[in-house]
C-alpha positions in Angstrom: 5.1 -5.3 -14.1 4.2 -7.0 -10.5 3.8 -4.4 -7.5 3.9 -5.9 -4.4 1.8 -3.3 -2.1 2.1 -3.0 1.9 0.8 -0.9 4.8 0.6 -0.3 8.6 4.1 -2.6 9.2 4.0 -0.9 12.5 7.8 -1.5 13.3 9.9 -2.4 15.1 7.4 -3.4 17.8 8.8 -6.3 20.2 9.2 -9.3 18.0 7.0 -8.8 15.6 8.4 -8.6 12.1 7.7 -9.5 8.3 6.4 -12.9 7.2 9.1 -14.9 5.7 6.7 -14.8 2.5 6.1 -11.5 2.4 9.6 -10.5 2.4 10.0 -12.7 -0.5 7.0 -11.4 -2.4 8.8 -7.8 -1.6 11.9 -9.0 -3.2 10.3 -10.6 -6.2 8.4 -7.0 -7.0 9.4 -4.8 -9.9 8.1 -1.9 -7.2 6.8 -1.9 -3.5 4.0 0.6 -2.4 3.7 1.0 1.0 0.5 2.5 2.5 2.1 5.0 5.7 2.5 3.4 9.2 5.6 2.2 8.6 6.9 4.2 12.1 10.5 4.2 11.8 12.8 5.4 8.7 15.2 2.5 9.6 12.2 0.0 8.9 12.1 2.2 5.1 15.3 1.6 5.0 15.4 -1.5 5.6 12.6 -2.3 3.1 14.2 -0.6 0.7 17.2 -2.2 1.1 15.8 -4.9 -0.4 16.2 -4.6 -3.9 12.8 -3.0 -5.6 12.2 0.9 -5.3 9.7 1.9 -2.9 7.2 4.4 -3.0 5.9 4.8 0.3 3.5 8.2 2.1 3.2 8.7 6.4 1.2 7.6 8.2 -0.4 8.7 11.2 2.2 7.4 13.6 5.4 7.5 11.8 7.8 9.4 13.3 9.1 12.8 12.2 12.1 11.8 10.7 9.7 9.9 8.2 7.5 12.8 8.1 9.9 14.9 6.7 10.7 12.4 4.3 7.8 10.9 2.9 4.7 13.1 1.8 1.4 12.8 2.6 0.4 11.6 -0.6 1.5 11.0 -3.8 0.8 9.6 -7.5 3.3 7.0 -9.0 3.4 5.8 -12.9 2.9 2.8 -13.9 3.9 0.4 -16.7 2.6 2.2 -19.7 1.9 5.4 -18.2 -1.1 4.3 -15.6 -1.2 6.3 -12.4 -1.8 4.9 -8.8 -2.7 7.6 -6.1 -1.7 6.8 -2.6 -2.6 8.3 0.8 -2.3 6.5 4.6 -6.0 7.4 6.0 -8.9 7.6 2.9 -11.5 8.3 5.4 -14.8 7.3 6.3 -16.0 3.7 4.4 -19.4 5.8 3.2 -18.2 7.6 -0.2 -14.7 6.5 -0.3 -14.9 5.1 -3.8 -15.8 8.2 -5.0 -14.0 11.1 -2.8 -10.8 9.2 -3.6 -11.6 9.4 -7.7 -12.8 13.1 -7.2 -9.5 13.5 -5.6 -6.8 11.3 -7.4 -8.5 12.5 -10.9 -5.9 11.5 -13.0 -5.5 7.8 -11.6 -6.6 4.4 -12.6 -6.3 3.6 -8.6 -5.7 4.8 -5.3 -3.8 2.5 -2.7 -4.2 3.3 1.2 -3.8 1.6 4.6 -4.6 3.1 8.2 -7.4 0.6 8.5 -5.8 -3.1 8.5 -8.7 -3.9 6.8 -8.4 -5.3 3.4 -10.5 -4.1 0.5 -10.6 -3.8 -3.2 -13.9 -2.0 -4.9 -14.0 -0.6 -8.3 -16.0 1.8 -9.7 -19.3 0.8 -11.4 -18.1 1.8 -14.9 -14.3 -0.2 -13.6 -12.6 2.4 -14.8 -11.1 3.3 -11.3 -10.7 1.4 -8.0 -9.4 1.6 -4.8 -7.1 -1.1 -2.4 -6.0 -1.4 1.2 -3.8 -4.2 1.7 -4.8 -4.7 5.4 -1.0 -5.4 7.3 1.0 -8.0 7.0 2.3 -7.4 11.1 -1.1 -6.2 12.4 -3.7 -8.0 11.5 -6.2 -6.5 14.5 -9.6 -7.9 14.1 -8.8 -9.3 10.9 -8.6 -13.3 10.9 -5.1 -13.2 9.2 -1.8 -10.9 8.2 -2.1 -9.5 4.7 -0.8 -7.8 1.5 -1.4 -6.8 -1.7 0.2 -7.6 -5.4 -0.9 -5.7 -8.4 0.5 -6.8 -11.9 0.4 -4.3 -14.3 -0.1 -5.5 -18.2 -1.9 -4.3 -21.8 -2.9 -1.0 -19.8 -4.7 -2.4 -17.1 -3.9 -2.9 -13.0 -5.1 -6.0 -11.3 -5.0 -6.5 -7.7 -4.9 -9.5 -5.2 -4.7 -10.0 -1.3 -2.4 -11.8 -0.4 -3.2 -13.9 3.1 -0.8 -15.2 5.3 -1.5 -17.8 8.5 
């Protein structure tokens, strides 16, 4: 199973809009995670639209349309019964790792956003880990636009950034 993962899309804002390449990797996904910050539940829709389902939680600047659809967080299964938490905001950096596995107890991994910062850390035992897939729209201090894909196989979750110019 591949998961293509996304967060903080911050649209519609001017002209800025989805990487050619990212669209693609969205439409090549079994399922999409997206992160919150998607802002406008035309821009869901519109991701939805094309083709994957979409798990998605708001963010801290969606609007209220979204906000009354989307909750704040959330747990979705995974090939073979694996479990991903997600949230928008996870926090301060000090003690993330472990206040999101305290929290999403019954997951192999929690995906989040509000940041634009990418990161992957696992647990020491790697038995749990955590991913923000930075933005793939707003990269703000971050030298490029990025995602995140996840595949999913013999009971395990692997994750990559993926980096676009």
């Amino acid at each position: 199973m591949r998961i293509a993962i996304i967060s903080d899309t911050h649209l519609p804002r001017g002209t800025r809009r989805l990487p050619d390449a990212c669209v693609q990797r969205l439409r090549a996904a079994d399922l999409i995670l997206h992160g919150g910050d998607v802002v406008s539940a035309a821009v869901l829709d519109e991701i939805a639209a094309l083709g994957p389902p979409v798990a998605a939680v708001c963010g801290n600047v969606d609007e209220p349309e979204l906000r009354l659809r989307l909750p704040q967080r959330r747990v979705v299964e995974v090939g073979g019964g694996l479990r991903i938490g997600m949230l928008h905001d996870a926090g301060p950096a000090a003690g993330r790792l472990e206040r999101l596995r305290a929290g999403f107890a019954d997951c192999a991994a929690v995906v989040f956003g509000h940041s634009h910062v990418p990161l992957h850390e696992r647990s020491a035992d790697g038995a749990f880990q955590i991913f923000n897939p930075g933005s793939p729209t707003d990269r703000r201090r971050q030298p490029v636009h990025t995602m995140g894909e996840a595949v999913v196989a013999d009971g395990a979750i692997a994750f990559e950034h993926i980096r676009f110019p």
